[in-house]
One Martini backbone bead per residue (centre of mass of N, CA, C, O) as a GRO file, in nm:
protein
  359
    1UNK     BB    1  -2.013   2.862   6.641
    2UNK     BB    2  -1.859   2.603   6.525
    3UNK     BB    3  -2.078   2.455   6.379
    4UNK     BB    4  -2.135   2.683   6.168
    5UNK     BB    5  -1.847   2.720   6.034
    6UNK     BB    6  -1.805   2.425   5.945
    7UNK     BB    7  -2.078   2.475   5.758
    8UNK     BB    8  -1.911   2.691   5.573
    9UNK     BB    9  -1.699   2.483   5.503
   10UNK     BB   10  -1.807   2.289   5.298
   11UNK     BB   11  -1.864   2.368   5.054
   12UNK     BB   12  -1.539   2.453   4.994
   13UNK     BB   13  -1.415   2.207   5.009
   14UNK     BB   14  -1.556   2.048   4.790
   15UNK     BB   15  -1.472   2.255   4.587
   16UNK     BB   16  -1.140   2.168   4.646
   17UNK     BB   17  -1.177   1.846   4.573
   18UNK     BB   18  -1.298   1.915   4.263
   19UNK     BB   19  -1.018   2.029   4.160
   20UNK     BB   20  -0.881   1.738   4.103
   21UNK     BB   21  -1.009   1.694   3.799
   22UNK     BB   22  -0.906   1.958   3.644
   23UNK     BB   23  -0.595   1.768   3.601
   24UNK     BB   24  -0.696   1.573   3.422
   25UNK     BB   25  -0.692   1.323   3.217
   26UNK     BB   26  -0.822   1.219   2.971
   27UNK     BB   27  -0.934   0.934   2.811
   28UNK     BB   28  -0.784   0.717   2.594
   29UNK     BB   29  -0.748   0.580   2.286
   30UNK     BB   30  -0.767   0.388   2.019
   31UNK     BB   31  -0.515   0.345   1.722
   32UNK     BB   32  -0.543   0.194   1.404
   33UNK     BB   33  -0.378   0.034   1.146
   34UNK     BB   34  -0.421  -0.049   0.790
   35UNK     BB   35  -0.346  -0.226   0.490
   36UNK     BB   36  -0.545  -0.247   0.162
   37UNK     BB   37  -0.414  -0.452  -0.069
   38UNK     BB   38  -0.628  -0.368  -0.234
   39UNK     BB   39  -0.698  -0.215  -0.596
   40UNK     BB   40  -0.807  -0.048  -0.844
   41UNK     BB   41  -0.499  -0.007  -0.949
   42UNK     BB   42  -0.281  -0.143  -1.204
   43UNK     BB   43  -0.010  -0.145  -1.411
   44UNK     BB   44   0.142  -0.373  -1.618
   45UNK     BB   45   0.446  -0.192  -1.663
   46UNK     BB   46   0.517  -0.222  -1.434
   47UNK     BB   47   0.805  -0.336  -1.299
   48UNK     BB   48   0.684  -0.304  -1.018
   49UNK     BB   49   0.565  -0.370  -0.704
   50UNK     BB   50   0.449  -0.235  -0.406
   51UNK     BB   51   0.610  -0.258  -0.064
   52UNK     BB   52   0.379  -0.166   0.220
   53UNK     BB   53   0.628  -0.184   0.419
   54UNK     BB   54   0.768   0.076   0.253
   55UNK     BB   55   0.579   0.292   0.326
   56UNK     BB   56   0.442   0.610   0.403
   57UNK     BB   57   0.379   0.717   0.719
   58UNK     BB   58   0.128   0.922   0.887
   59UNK     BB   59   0.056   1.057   1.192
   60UNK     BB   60  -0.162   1.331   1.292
   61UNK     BB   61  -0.347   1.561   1.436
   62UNK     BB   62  -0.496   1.881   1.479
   63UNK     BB   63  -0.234   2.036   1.485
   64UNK     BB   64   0.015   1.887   1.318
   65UNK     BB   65   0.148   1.628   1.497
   66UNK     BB   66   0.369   1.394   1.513
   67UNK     BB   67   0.327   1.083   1.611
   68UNK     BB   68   0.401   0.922   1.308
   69UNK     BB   69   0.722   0.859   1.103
   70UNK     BB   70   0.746   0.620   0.838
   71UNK     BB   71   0.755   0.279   0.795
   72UNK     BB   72   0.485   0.072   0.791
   73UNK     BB   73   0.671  -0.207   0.874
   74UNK     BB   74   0.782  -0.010   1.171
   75UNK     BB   75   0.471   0.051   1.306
   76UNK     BB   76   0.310  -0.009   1.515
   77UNK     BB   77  -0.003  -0.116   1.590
   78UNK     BB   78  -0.063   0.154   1.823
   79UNK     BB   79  -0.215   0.391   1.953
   80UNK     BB   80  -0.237   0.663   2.259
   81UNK     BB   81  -0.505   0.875   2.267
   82UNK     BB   82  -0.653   1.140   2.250
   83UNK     BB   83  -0.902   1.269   2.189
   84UNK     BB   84  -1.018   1.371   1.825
   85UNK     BB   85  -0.802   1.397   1.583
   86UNK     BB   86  -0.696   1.233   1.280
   87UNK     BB   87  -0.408   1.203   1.077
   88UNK     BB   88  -0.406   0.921   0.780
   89UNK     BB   89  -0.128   0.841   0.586
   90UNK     BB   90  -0.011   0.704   0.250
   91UNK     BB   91   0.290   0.631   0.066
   92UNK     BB   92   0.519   0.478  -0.151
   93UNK     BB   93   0.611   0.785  -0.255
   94UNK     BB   94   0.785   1.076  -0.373
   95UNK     BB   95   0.592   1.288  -0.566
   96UNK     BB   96   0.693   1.597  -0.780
   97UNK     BB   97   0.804   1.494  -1.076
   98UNK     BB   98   0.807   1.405  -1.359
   99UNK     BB   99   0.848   1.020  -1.434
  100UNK     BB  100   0.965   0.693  -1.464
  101UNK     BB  101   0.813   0.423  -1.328
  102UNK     BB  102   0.647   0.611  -1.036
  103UNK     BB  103   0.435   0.520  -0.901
  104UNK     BB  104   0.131   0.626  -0.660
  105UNK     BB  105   0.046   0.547  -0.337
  106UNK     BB  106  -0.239   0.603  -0.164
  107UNK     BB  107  -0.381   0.775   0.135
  108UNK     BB  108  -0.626   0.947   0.332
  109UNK     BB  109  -0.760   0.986   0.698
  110UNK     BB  110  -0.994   1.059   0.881
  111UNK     BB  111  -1.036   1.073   1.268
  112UNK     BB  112  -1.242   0.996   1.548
  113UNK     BB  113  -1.133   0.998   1.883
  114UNK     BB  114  -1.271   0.835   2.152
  115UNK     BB  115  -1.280   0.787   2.503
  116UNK     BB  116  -1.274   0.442   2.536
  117UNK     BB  117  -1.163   0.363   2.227
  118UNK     BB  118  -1.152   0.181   1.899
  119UNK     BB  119  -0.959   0.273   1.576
  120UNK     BB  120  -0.981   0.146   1.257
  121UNK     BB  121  -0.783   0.219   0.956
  122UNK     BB  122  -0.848   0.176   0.637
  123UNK     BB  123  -0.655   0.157   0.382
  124UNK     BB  124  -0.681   0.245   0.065
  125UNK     BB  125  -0.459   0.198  -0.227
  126UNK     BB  126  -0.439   0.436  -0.476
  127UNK     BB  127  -0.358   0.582  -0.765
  128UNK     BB  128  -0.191   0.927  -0.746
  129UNK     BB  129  -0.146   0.930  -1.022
  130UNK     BB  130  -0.043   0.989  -1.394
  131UNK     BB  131  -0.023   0.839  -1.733
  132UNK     BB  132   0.213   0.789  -2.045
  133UNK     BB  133   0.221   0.589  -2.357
  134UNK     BB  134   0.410   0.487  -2.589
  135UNK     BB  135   0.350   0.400  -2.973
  136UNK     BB  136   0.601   0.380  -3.199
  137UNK     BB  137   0.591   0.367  -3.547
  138UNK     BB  138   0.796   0.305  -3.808
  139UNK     BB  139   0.689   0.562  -3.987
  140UNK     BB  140   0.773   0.752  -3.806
  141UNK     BB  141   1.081   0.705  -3.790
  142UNK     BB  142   1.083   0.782  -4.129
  143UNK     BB  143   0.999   1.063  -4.118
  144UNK     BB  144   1.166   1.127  -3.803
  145UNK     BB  145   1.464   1.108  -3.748
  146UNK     BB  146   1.489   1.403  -3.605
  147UNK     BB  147   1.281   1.365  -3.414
  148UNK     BB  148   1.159   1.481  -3.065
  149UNK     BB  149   0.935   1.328  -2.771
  150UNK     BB  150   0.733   1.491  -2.563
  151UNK     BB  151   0.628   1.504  -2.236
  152UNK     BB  152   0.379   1.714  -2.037
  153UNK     BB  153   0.345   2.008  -1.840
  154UNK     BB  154   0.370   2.242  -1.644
  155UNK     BB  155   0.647   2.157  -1.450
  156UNK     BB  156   0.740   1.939  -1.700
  157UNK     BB  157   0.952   1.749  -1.894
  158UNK     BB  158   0.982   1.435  -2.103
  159UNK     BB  159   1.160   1.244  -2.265
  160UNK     BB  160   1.080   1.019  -2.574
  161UNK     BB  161   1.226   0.730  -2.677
  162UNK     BB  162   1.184   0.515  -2.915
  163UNK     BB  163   1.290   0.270  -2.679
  164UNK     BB  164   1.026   0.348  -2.428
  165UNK     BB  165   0.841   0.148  -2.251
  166UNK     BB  166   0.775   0.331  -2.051
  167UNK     BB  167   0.590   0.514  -1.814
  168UNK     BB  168   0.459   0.795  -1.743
  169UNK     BB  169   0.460   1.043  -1.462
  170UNK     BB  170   0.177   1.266  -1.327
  171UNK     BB  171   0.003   1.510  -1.234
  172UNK     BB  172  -0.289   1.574  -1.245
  173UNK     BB  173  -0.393   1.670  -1.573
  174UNK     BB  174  -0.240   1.847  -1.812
  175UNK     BB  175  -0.108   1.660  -2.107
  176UNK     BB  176   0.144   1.691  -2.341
  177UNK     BB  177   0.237   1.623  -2.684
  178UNK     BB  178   0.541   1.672  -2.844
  179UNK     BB  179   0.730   1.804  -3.128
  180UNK     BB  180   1.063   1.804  -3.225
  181UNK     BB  181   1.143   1.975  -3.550
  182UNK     BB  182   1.355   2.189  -3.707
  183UNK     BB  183   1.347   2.416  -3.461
  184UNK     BB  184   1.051   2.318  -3.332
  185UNK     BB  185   0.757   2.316  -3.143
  186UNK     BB  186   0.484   2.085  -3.147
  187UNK     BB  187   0.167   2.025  -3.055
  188UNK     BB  188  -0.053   1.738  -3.064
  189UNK     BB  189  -0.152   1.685  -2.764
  190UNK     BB  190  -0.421   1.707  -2.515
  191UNK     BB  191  -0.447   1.564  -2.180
  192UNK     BB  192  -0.654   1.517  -1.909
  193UNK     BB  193  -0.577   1.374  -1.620
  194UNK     BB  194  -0.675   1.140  -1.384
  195UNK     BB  195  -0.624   0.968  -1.117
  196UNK     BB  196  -0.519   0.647  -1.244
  197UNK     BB  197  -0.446   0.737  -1.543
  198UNK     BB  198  -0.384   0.527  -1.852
  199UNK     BB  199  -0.234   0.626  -2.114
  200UNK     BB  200  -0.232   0.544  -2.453
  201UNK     BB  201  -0.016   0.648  -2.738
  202UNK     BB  202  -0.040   0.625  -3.080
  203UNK     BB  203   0.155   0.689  -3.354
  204UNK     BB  204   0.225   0.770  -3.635
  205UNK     BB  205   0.284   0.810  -4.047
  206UNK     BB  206   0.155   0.697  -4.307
  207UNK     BB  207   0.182   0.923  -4.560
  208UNK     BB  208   0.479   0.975  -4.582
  209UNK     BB  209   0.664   1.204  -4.464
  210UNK     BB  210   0.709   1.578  -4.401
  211UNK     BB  211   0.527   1.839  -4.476
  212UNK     BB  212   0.315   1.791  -4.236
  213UNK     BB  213   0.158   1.714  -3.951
  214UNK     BB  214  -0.084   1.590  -4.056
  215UNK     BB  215   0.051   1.307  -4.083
  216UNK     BB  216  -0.001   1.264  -3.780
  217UNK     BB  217  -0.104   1.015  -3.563
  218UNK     BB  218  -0.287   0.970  -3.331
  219UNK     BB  219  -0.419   0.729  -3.064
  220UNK     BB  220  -0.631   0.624  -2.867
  221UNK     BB  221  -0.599   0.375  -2.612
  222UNK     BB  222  -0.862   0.252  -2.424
  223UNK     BB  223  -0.770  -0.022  -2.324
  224UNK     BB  224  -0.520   0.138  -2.139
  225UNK     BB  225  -0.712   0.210  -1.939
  226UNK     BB  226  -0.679   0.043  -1.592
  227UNK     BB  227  -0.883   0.195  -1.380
  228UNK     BB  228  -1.043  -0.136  -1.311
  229UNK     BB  229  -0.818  -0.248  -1.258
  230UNK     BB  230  -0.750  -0.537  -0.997
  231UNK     BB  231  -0.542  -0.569  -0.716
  232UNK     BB  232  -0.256  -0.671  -0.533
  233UNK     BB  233  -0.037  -0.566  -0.339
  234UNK     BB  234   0.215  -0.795  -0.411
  235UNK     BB  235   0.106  -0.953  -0.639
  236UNK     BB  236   0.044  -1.191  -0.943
  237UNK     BB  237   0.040  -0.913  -1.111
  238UNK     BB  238   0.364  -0.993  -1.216
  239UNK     BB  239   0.391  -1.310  -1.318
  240UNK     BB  240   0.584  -1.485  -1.038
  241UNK     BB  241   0.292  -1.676  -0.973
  242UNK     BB  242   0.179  -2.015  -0.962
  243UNK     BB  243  -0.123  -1.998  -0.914
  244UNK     BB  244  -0.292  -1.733  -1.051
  245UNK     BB  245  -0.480  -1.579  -0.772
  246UNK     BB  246  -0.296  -1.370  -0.576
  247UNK     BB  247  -0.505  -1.114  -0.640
  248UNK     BB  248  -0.722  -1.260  -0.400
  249UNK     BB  249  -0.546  -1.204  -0.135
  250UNK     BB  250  -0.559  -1.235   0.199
  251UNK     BB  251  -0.515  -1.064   0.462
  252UNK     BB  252  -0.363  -1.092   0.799
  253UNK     BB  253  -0.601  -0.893   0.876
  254UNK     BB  254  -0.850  -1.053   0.746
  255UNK     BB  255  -0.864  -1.382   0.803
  256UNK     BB  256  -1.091  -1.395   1.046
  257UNK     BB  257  -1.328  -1.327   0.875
  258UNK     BB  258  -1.252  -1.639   0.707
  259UNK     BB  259  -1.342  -1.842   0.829
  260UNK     BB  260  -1.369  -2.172   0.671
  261UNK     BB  261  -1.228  -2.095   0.426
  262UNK     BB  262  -1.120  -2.224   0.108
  263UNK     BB  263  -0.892  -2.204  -0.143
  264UNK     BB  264  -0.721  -2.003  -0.052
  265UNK     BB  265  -0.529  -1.648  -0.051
  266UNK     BB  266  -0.267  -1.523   0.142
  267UNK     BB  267  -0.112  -1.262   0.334
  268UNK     BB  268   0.239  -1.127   0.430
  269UNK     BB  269   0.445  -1.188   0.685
  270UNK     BB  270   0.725  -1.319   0.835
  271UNK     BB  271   0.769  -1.303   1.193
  272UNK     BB  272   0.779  -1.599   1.377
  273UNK     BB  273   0.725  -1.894   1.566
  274UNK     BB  274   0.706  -2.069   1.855
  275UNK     BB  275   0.382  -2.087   1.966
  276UNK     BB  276   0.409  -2.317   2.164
  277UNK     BB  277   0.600  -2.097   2.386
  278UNK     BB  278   0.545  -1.752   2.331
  279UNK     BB  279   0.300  -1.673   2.397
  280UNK     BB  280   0.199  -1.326   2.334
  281UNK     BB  281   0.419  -1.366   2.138
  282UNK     BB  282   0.674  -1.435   1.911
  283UNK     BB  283   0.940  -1.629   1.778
  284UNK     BB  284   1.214  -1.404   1.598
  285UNK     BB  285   1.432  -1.634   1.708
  286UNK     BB  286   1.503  -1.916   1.750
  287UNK     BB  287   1.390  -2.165   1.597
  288UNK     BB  288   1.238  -2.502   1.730
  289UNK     BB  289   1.018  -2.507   1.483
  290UNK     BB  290   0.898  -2.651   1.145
  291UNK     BB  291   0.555  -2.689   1.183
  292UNK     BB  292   0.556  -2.345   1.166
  293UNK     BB  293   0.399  -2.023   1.160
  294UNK     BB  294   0.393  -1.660   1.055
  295UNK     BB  295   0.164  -1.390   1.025
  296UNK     BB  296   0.159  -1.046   0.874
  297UNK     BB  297   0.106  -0.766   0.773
  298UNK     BB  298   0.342  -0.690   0.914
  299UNK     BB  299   0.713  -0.710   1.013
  300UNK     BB  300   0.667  -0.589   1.339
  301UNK     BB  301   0.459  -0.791   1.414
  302UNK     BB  302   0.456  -0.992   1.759
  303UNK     BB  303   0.163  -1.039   1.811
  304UNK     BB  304  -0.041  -1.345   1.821
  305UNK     BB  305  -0.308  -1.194   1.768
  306UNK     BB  306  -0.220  -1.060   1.489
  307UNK     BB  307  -0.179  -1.359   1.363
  308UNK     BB  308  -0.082  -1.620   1.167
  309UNK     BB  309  -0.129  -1.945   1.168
  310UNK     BB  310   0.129  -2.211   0.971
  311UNK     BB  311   0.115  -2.447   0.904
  312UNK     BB  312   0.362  -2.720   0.795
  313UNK     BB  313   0.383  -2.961   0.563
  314UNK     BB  314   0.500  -3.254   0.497
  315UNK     BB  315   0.792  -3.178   0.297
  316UNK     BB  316   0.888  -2.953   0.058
  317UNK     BB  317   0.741  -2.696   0.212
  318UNK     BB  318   0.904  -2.755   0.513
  319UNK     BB  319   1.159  -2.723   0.397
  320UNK     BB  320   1.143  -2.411   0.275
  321UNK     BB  321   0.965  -2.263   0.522
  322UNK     BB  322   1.136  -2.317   0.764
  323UNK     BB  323   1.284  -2.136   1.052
  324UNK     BB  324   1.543  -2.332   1.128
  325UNK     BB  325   1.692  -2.343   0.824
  326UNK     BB  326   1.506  -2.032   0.766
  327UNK     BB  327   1.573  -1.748   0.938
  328UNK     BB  328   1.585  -1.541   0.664
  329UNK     BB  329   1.233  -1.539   0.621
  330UNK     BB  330   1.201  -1.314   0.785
  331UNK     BB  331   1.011  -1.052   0.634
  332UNK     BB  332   0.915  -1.218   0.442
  333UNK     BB  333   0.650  -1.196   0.150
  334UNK     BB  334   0.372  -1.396   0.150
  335UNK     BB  335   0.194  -1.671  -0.046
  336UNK     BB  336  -0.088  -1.859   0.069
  337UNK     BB  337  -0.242  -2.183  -0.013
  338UNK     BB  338  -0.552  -2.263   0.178
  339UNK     BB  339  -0.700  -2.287   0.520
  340UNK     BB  340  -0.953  -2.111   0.732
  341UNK     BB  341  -0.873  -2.122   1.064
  342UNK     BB  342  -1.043  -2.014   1.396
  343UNK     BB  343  -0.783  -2.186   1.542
  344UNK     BB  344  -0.439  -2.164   1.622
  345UNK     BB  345  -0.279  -2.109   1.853
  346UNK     BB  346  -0.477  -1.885   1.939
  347UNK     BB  347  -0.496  -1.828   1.661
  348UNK     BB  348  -0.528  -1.761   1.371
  349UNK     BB  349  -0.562  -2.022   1.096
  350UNK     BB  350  -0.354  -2.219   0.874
  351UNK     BB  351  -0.413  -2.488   0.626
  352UNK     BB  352  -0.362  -2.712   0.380
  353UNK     BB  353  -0.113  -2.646   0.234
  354UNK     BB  354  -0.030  -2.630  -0.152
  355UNK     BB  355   0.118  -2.325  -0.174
  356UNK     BB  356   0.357  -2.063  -0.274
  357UNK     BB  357   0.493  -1.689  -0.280
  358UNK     BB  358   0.757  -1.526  -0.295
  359UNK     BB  359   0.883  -1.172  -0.245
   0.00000   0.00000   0.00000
């Protein structure tokens, strides 16, 4: 009898085993990201190009729960996350209403997260609003001395004055020029923009005087829409490389892919140095070697894996950007040209360097 019901009783047991699972954590995931610096759009009257380091960075679940925000330059390597969905946004500015010289960047990208698996979202950022830029020519502001220009959207308007070289940025859609002149408003013109897209219009009153609006030429200048000229973001379209070439720059988060190329120009951030002695992470603070530094996408990173190590030869350019003379070069932004090689210092290197451009 005793046999019996110990036989009746394996099947519960076995069952009251596997409830032991029921509370198990699944297995999870590593989510990763990084900023492709390269963007189909750069206007070139930005005053500024921006710094991926302080774009704000978003990563959220499927139910909305903020997992990260913040800068980021500021944001961990990775994240473990449960499987799943999650959005990646980044943005380089938060921008609600028109103004002057706001250009705004950024991407969002959905991804599927699954248990025992690593996912990199690479960021592509590009133009997210639209702007207009204004050139009036001499003859109207003698035909229109008191008329004042302004340029619009649905939910605000913006004067330009005729000293303003400043491009206008707005969000998407229909933006109209209007000339404000004798106690009464005239749209002149309206131009649905899409994003990317930067308007550049000439104004003019050639036939001099101002007795009908009719005088006024509008001229779209088409060579002024940039929306196809490509840059690296915080690249040499500022005017301010040496070298004039620092717009085709490898990202250091993408420089092992292209191990072996020569006579490229790189970037990132400079993150700290004494590479033969740091282990696993780089050493951030009191460096004691001249001969080397690193760099990295962002200037939070420390892990020596994910670094570019930068040989520096000796002479003028190991005098300039060695971390033990200058410490304070920590987290700037740097392009160097030279050789990538596949292995220095246990991680991707950089060699034979014969130009740097500090931003």
């Amino acid at each position: 009898m005793r046999i019996k019901k110990m036989t009746a009783l394996l099947p519960l047991l076995a069952a009251l085993g596997a409830c032991d699972d029921f509370g198990a954590a699944p297995e999870q995931g590593e989510l990763k990201w990084t900023v492709d610096g390269r963007t189909d759009v750069f206007t070139k009257a930005s005053a500024e190009i921006p710094d991926t380091n302080d774009f704000i960075l978003k990563i959220t679940d499927a139910k909305g729960k903020a997992l990260y925000e913040g800068a980021y330059g500021q944001s961990p390597e990775s994240l473990l996350v449960d499987p799943g969905n999650y959005t990646v946004s980044i943005q380089s500015l938060t921008f609600t209403a028109p103004a002057f010289a706001r250009p705004q960047y950024g991407d969002e990208q959905v991804v599927v997260v699954k248990g025992g698996s690593s996912v990199t979202v690479k960021l592509n950022c590009t133009l997210l609003n639209a702007g207009i830029r204004l050139k009036i020519a001499p003859d109207f502001l003698t035909s229109y001395p008191d008329g004042v220009l302004y340029v619009k959207s649905s939910d605000a308007r913006l004067m330009y004055s005729y000293s303003e070289k400043r491009i206008a940025y707005f969000k998407p859609g229909a933006v109209s020029l209007v000339l404000y002149d004798n106690g009464k408003d005239e749209t002149l013109l309206t131009r649905t923009l899409a994003a990317q897209e930067i308007l550049t219009l000439n104004i003019s009153a050639p036939g001099g005087g101002k007795a009908t609006s009719s005088a006024i030429q509008v001229a779209v200048d088409t060579t002024k829409n940039w929306q196809s000229e490509s840059y690296v973001i915080g690249g040499g379209n500022s005017g301010s490389n040496t070298g004039g070439e620092t717009g085709d720059a490898i990202s250091a988060s993408e420089a092992g892919n292209h191990a072996g190329e020569n006579d490229v120009w790189v970037y990132g951030y400079i993150v700290g140095g004494d590479l033969t002695t740091s282990g696993t992470t780089v050493k951030t603070s009191s460096v004691t070697k001249n001969t080397h530094l690193a760099i990295a996408a962002r200037a939070s990173v420390t892990a020596k894996a994910s670094c570019v190590a930068v040989e520096l030869p000796k002479g003028d350019l190991r005098d300039a950007l060695n971390l033990v003379d200058h410490p304070d070069l920590i987290g700037t932004r740097i392009y160097l040209h030279g050789n990538i090689v596949a292995s220095y210092f246990g991680t991707t290197g950089f060699k034979n360097v014969s130009e740097y451009v500090l931003k």
